[in-house]
C-alpha positions in Angstrom: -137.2 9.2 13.8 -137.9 11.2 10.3 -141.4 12.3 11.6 -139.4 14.4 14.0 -137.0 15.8 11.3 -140.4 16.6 9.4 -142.0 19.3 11.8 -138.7 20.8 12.5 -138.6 22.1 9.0 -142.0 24.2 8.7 -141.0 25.6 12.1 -137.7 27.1 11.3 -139.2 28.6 7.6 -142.3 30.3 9.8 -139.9 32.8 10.9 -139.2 34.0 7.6 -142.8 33.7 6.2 -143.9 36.3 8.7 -140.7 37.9 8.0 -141.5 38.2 4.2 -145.3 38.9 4.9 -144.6 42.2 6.5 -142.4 43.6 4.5 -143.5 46.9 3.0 -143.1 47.8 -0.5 -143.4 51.9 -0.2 -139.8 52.7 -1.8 -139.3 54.0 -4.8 -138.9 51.3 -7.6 -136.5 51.6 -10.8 -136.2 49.7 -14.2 -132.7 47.8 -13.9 -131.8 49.5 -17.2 -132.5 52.4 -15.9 -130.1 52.1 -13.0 -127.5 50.7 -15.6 -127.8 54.2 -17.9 -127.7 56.5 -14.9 -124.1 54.6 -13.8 -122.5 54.3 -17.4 -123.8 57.7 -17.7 -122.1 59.0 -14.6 -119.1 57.0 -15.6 -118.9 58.7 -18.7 -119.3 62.3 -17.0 -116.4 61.2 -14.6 -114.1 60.4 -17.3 -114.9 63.4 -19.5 -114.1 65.5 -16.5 -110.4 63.8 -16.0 -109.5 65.3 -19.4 -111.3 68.5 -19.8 -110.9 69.8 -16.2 -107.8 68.1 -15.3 -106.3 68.6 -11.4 
């Protein structure tokens, strides 16, 4: 009985081998930090705008 539980495994995960093999790495690629400044950045623009251009 756990020699069939055995080949069960590697058969299920093959999917998402070939799934992960083919994957194509042609976007554009950013620094984490860099992601972080642009958004505290834009958070900072936002709030400036509240008070200096108020609605």
């Amino acid at each position: 009985m756990p020699d069939d539980r055995k080949g069960s495994g590697f058969q299920s995960a093959a999917g998402l081998i070939r799934y992960f093999d083919e994957e194509e790495d042609r976007g554009l690629i950013f620094d984490p930090r860099l992601v972080l400044y642009i958004a505290v950045i834009f958070g900072v623009v936002i709030e400036l705008l509240k008070v200096f251009w108020p609605l």
